[in-house]
PDB file with SEQRES, HELIX, SHEET and CRYST1 records, atoms N, CA, C and O in Angstrom:
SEQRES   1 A   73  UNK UNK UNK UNK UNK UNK UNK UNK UNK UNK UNK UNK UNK          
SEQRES   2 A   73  UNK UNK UNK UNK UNK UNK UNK UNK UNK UNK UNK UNK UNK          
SEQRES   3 A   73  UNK UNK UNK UNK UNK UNK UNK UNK UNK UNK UNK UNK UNK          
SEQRES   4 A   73  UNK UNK UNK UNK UNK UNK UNK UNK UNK UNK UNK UNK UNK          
SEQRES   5 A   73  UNK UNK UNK UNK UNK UNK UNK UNK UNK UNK UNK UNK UNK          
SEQRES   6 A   73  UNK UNK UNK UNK UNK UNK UNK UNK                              
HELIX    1 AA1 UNK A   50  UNK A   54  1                                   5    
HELIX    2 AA2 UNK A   60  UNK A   64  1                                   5    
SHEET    1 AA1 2 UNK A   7  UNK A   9  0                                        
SHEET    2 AA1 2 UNK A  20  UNK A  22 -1                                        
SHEET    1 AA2 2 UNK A  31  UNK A  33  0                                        
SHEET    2 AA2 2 UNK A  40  UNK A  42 -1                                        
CRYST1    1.000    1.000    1.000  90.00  90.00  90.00 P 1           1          
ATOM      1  N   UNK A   1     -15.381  15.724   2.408  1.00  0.00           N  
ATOM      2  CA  UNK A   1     -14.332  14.748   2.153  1.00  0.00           C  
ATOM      3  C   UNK A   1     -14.647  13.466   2.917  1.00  0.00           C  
ATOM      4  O   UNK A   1     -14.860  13.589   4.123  1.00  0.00           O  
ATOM      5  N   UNK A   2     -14.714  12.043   2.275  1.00  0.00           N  
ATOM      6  CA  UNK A   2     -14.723  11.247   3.131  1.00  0.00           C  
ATOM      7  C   UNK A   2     -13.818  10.779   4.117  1.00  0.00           C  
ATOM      8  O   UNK A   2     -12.598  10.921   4.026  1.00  0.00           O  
ATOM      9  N   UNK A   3     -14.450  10.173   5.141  1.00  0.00           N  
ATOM     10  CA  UNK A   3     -13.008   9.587   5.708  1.00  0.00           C  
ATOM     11  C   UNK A   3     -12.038   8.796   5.056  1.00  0.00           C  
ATOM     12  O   UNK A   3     -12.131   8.052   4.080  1.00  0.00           O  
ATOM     13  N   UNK A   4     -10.747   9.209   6.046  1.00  0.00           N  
ATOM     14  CA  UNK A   4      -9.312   8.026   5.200  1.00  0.00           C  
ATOM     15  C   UNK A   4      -9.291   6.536   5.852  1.00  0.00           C  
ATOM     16  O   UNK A   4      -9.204   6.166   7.022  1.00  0.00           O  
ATOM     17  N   UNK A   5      -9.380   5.982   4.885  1.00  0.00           N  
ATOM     18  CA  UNK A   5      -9.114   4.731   5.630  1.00  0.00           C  
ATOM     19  C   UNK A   5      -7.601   4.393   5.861  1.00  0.00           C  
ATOM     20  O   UNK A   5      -6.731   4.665   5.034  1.00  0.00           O  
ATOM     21  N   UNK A   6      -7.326   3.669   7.270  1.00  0.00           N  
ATOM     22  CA  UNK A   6      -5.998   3.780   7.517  1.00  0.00           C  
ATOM     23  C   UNK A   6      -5.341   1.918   7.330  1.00  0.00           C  
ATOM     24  O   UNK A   6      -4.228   1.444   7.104  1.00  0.00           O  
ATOM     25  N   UNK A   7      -6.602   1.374   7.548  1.00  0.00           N  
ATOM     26  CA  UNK A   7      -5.980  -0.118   7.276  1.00  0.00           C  
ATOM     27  C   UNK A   7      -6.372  -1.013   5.527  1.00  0.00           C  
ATOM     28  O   UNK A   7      -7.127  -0.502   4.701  1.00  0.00           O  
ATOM     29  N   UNK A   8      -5.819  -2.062   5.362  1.00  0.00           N  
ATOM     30  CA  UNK A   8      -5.284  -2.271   4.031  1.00  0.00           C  
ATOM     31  C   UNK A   8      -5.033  -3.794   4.064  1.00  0.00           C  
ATOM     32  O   UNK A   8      -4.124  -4.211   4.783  1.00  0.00           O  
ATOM     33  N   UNK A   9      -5.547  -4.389   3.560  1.00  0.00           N  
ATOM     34  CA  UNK A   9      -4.967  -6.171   3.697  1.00  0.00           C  
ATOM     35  C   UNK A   9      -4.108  -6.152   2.521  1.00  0.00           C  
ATOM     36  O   UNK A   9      -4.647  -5.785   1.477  1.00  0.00           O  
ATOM     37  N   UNK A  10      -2.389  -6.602   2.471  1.00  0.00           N  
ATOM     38  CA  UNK A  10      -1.763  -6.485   1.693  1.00  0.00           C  
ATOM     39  C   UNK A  10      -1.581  -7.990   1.057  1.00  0.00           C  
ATOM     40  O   UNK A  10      -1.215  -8.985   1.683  1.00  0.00           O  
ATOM     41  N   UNK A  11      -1.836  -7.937   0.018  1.00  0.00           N  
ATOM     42  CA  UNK A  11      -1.497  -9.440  -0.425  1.00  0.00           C  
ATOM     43  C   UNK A  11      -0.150  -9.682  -1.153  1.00  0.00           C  
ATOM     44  O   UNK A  11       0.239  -9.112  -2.173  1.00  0.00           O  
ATOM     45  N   UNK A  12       0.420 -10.536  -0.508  1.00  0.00           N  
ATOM     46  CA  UNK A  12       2.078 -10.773  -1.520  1.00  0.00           C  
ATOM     47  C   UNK A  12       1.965 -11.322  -2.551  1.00  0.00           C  
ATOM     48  O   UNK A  12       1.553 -12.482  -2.583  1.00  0.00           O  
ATOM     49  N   UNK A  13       2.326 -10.585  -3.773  1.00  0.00           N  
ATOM     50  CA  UNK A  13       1.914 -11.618  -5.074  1.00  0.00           C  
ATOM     51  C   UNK A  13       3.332 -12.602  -5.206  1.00  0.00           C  
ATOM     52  O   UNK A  13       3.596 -13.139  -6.283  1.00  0.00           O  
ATOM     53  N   UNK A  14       4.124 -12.761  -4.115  1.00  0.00           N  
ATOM     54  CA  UNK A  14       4.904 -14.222  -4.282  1.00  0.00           C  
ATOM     55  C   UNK A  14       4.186 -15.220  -3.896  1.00  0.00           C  
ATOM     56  O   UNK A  14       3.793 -16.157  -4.590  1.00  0.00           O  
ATOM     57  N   UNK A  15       3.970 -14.993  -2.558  1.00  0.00           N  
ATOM     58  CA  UNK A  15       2.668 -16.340  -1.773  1.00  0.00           C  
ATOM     59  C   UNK A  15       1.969 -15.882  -1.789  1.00  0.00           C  
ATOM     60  O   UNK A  15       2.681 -15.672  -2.771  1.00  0.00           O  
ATOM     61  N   UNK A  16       1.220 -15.421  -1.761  1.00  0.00           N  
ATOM     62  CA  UNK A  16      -0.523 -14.989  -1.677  1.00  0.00           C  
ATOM     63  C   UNK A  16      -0.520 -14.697  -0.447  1.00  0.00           C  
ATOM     64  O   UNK A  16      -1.651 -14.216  -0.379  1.00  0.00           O  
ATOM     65  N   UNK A  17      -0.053 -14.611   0.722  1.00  0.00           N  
ATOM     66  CA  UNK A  17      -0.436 -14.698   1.893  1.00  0.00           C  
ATOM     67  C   UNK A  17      -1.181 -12.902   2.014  1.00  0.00           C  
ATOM     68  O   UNK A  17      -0.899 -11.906   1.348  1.00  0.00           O  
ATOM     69  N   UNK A  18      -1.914 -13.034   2.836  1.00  0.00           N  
ATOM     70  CA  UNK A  18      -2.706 -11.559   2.742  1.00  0.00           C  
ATOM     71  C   UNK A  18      -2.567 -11.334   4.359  1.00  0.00           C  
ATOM     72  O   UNK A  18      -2.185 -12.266   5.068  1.00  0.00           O  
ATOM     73  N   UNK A  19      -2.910 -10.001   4.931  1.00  0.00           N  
ATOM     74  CA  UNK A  19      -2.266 -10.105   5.909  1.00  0.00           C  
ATOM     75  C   UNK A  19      -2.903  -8.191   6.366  1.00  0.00           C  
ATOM     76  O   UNK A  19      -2.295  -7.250   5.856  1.00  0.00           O  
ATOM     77  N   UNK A  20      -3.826  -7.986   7.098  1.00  0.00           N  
ATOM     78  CA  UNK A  20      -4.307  -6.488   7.560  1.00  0.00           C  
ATOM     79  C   UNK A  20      -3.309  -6.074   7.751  1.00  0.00           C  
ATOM     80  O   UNK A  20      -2.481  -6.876   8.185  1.00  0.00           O  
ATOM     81  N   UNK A  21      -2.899  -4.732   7.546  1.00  0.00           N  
ATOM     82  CA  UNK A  21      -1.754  -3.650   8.055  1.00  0.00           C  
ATOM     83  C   UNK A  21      -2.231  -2.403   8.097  1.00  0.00           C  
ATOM     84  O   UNK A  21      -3.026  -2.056   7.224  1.00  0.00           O  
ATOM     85  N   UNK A  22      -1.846  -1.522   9.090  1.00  0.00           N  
ATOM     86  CA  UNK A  22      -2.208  -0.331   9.265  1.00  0.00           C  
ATOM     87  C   UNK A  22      -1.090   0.457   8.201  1.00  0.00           C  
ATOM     88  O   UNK A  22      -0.004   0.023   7.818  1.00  0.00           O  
ATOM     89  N   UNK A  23      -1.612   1.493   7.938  1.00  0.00           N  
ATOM     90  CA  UNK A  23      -0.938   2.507   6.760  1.00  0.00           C  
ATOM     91  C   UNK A  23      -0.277   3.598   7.464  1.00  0.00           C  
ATOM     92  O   UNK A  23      -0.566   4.142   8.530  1.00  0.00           O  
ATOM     93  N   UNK A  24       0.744   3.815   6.578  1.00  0.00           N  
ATOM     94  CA  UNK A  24       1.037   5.599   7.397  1.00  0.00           C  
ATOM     95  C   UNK A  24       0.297   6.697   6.758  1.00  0.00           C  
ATOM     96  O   UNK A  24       0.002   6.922   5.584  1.00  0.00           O  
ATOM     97  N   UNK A  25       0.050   7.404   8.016  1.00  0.00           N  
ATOM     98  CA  UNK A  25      -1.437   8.427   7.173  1.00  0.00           C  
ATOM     99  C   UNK A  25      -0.255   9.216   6.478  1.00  0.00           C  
ATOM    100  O   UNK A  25      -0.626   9.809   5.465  1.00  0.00           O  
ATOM    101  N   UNK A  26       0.834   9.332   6.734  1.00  0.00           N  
ATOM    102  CA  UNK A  26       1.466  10.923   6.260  1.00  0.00           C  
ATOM    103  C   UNK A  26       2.303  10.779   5.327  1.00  0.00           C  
ATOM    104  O   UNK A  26       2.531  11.830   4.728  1.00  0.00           O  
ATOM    105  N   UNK A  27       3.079   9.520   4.817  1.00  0.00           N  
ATOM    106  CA  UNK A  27       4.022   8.696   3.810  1.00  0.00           C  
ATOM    107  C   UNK A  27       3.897   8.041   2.976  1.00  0.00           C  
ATOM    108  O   UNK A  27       2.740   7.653   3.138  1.00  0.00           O  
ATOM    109  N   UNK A  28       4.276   7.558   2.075  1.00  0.00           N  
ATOM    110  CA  UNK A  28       4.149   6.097   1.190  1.00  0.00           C  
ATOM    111  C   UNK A  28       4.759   5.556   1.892  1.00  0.00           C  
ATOM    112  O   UNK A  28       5.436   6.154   2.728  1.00  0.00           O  
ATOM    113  N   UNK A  29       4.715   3.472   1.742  1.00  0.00           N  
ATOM    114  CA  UNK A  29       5.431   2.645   2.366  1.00  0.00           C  
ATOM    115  C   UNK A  29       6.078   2.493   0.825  1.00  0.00           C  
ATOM    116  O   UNK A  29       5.320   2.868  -0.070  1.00  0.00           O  
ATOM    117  N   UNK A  30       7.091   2.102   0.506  1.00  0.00           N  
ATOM    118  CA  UNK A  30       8.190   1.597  -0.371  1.00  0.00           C  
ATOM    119  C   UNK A  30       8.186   0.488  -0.473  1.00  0.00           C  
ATOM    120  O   UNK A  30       8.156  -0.024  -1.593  1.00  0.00           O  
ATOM    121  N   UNK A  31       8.215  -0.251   0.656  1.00  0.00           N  
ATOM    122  CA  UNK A  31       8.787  -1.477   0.941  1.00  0.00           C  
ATOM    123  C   UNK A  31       8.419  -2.359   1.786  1.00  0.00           C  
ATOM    124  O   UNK A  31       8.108  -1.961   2.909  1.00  0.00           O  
ATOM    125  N   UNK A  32       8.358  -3.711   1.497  1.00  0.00           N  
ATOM    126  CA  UNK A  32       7.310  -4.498   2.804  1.00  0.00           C  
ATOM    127  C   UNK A  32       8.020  -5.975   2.688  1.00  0.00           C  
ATOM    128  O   UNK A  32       8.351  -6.633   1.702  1.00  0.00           O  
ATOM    129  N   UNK A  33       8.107  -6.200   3.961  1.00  0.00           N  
ATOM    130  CA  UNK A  33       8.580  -7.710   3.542  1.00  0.00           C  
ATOM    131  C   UNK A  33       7.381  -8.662   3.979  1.00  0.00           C  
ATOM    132  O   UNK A  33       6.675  -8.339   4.935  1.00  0.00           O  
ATOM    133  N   UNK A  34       7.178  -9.733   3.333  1.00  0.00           N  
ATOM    134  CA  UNK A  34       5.827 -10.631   3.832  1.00  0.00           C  
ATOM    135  C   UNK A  34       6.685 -11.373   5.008  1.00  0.00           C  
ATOM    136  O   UNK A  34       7.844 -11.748   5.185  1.00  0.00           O  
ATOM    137  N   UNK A  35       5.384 -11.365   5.739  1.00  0.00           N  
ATOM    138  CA  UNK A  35       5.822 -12.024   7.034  1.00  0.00           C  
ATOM    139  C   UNK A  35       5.700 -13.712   6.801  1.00  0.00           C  
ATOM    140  O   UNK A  35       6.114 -14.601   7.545  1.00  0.00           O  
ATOM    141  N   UNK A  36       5.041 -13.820   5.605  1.00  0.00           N  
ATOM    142  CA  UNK A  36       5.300 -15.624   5.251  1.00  0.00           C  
ATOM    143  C   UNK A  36       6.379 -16.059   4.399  1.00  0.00           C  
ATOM    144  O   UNK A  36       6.942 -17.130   4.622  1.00  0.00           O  
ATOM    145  N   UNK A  37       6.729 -15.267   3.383  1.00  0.00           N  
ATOM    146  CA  UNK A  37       7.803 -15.664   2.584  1.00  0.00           C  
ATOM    147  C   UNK A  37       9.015 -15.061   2.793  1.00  0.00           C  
ATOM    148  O   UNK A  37       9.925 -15.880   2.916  1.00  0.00           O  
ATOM    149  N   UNK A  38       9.236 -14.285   2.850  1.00  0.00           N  
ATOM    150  CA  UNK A  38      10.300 -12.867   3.331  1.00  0.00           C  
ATOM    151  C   UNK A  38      10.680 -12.133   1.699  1.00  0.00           C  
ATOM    152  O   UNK A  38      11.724 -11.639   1.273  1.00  0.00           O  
ATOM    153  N   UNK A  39       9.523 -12.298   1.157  1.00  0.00           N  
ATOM    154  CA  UNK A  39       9.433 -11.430  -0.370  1.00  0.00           C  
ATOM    155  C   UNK A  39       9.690 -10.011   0.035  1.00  0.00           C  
ATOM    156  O   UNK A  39       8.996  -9.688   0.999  1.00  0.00           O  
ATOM    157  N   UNK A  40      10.424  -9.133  -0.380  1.00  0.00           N  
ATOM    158  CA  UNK A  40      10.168  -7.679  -0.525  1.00  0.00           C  
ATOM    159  C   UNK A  40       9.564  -7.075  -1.442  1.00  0.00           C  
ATOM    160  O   UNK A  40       9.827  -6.800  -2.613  1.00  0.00           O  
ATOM    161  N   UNK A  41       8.450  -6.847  -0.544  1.00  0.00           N  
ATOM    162  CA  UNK A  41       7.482  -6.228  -2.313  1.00  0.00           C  
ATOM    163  C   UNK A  41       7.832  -4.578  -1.858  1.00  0.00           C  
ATOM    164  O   UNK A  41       7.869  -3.946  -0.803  1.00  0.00           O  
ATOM    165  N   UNK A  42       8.097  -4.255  -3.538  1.00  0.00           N  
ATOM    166  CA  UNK A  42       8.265  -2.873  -3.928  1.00  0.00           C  
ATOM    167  C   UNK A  42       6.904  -2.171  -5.057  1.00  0.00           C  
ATOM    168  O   UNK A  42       6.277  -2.746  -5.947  1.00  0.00           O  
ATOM    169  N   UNK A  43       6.826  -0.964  -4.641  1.00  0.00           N  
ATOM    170  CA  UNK A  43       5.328  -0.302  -5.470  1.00  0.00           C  
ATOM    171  C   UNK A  43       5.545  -1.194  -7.215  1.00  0.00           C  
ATOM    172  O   UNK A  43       6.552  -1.654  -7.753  1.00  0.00           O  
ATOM    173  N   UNK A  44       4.212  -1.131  -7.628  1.00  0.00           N  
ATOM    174  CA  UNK A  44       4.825  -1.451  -9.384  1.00  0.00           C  
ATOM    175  C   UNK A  44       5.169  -0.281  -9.829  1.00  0.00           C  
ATOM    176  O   UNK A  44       5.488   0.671  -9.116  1.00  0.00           O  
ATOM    177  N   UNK A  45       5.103  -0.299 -11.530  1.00  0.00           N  
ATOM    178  CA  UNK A  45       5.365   0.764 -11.921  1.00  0.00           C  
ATOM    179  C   UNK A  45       4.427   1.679 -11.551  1.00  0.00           C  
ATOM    180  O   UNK A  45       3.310   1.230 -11.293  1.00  0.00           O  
ATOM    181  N   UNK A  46       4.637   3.056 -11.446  1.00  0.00           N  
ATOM    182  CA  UNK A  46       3.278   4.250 -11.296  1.00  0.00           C  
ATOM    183  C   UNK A  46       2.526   3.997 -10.150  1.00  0.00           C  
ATOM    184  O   UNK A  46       1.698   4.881  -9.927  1.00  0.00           O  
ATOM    185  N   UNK A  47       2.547   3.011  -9.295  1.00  0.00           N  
ATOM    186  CA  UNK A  47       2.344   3.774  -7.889  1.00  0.00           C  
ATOM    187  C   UNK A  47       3.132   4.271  -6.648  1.00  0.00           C  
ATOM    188  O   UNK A  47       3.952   3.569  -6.055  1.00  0.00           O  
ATOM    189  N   UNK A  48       3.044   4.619  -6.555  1.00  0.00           N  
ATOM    190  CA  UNK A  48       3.582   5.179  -5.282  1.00  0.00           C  
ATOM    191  C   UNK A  48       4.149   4.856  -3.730  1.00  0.00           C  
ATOM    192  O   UNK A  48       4.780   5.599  -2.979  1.00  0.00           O  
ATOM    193  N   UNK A  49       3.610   3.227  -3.493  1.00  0.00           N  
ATOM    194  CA  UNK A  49       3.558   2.681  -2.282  1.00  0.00           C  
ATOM    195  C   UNK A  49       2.812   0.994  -2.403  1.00  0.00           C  
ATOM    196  O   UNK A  49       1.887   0.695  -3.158  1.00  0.00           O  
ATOM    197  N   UNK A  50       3.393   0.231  -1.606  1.00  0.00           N  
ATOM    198  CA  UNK A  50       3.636  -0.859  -1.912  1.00  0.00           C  
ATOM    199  C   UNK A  50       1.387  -1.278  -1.165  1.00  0.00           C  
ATOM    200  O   UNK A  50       0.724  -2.292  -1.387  1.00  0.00           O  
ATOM    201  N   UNK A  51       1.083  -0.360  -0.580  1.00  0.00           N  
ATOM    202  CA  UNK A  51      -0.485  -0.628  -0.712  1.00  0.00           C  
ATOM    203  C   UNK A  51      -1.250  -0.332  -1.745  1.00  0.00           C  
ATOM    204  O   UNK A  51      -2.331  -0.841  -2.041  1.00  0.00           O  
ATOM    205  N   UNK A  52      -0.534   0.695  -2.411  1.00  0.00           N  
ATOM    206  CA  UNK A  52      -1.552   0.924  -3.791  1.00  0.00           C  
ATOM    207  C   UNK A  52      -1.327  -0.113  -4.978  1.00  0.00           C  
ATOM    208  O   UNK A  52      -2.001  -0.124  -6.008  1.00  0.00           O  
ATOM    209  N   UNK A  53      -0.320  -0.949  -4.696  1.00  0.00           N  
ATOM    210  CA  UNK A  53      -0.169  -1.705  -5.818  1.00  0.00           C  
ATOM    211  C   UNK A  53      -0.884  -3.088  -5.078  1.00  0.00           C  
ATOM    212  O   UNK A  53      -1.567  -3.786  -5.829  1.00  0.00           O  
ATOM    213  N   UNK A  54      -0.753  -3.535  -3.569  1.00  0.00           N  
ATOM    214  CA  UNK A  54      -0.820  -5.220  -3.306  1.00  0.00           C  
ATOM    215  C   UNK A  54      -1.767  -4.941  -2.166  1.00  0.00           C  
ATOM    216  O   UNK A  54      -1.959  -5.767  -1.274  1.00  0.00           O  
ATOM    217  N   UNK A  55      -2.495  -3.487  -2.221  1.00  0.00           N  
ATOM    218  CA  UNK A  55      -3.543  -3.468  -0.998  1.00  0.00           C  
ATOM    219  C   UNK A  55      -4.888  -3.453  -1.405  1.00  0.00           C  
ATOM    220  O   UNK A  55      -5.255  -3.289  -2.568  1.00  0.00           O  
ATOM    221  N   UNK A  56      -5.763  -3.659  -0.239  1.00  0.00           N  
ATOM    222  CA  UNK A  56      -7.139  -3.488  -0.633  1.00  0.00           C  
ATOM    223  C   UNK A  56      -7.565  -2.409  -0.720  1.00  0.00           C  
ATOM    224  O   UNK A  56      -8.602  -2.197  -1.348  1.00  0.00           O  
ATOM    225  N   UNK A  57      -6.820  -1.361  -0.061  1.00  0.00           N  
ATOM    226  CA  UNK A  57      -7.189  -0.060  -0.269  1.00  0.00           C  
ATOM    227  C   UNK A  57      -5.551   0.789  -0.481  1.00  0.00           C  
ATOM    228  O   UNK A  57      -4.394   0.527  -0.151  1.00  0.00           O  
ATOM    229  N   UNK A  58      -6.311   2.024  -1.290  1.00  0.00           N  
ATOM    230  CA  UNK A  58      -4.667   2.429  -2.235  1.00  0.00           C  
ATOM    231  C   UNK A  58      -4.369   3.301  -0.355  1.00  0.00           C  
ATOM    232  O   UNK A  58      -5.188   3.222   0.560  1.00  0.00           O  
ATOM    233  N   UNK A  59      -2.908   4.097  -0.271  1.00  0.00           N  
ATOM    234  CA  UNK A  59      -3.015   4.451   0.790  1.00  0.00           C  
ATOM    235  C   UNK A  59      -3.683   6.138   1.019  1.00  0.00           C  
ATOM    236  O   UNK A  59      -4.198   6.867   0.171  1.00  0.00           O  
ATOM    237  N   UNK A  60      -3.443   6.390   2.473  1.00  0.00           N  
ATOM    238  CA  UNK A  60      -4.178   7.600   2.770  1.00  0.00           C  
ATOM    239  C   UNK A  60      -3.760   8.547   1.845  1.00  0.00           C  
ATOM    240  O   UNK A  60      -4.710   9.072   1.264  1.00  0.00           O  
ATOM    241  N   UNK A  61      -2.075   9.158   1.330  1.00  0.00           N  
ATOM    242  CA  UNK A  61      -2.308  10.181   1.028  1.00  0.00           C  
ATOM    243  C   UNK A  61      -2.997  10.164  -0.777  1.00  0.00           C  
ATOM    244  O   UNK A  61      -3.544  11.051  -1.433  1.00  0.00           O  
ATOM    245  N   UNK A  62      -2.730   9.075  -1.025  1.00  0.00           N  
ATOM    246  CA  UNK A  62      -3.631   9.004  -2.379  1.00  0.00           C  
ATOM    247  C   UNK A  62      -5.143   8.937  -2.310  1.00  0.00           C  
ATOM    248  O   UNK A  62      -5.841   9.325  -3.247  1.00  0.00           O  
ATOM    249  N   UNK A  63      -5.728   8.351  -0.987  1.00  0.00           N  
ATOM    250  CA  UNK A  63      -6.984   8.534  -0.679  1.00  0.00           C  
ATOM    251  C   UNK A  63      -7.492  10.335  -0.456  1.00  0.00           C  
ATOM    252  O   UNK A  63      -8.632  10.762  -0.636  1.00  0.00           O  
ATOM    253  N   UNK A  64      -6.546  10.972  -0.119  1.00  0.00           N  
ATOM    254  CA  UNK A  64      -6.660  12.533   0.006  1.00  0.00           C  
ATOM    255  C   UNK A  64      -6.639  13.083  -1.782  1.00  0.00           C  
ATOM    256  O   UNK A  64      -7.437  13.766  -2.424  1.00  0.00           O  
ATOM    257  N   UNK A  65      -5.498  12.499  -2.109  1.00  0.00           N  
ATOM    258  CA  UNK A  65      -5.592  13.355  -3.475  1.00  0.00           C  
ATOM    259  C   UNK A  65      -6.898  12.664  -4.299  1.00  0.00           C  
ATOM    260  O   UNK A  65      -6.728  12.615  -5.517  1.00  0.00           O  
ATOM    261  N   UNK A  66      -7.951  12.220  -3.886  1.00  0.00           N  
ATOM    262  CA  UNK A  66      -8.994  11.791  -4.582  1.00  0.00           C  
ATOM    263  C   UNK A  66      -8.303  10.870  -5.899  1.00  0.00           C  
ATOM    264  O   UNK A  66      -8.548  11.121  -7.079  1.00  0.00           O  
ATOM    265  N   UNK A  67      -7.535   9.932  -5.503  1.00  0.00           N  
ATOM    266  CA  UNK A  67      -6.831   8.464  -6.393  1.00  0.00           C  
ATOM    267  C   UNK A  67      -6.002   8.893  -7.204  1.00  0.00           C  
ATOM    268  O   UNK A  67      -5.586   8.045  -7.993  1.00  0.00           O  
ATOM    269  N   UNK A  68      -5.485  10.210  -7.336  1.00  0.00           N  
ATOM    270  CA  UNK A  68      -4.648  10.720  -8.020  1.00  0.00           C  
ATOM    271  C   UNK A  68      -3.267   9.719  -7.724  1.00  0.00           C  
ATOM    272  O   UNK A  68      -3.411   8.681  -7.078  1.00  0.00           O  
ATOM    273  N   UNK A  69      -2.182  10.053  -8.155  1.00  0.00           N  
ATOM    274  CA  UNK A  69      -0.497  10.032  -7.314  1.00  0.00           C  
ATOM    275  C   UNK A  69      -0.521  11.521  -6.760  1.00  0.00           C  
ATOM    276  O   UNK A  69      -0.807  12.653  -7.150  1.00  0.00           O  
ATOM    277  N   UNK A  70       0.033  10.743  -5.409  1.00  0.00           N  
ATOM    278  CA  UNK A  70       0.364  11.539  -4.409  1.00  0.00           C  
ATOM    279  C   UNK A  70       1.486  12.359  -4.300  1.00  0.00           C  
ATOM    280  O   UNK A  70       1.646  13.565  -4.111  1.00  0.00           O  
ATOM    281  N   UNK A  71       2.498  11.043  -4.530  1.00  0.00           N  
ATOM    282  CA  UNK A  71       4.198  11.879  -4.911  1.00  0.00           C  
ATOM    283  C   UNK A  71       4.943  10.965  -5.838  1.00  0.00           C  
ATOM    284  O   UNK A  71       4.462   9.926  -6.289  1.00  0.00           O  
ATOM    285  N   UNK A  72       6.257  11.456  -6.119  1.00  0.00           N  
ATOM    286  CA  UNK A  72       6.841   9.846  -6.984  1.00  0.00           C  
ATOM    287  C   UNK A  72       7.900   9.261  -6.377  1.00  0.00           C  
ATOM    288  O   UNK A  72       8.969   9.680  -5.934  1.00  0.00           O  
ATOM    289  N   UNK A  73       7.407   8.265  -6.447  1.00  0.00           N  
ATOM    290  CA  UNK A  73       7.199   6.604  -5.722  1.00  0.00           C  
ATOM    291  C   UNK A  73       8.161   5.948  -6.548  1.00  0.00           C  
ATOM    292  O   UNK A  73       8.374   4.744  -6.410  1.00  0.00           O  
TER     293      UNK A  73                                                      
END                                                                             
């Protein structure tokens, strides 16, 4: 199994602002507010967590299920 990656540059598709964040290895995140606009970004449809939709990398536990969905989101 490869390693999980735990960090993720999230980009806000209101401002663009992009921004490294560490992931939770054990959860989805839902919800994120940008620290430039105060957008709340929520997952899109069919993912699970607001990194698999606006991150550079989807998060850990979808990185475990080999890119599957993890849970519903």
């Amino acid at each position: 199994m490869s390693e999980i990656v735990t960090v993720s540059v999230l980009t806000c598709p209101s401002c663009g602002h992009a921004q490294r964040e560490i992931m939770p290895t054990d959860a989805c995140q839902w919800f994120h507010e940008c620290p430039a606009c105060h957008a709340l970004l929520h997952p899109k449809p069919g993912d699970c967590c607001v990194f698999c939709s606006y991150g550079s990398v989807p998060c850990p536990p979808v990185q475990r299920a080999g890119g599957r969905r993890c849970c519903a989101g």
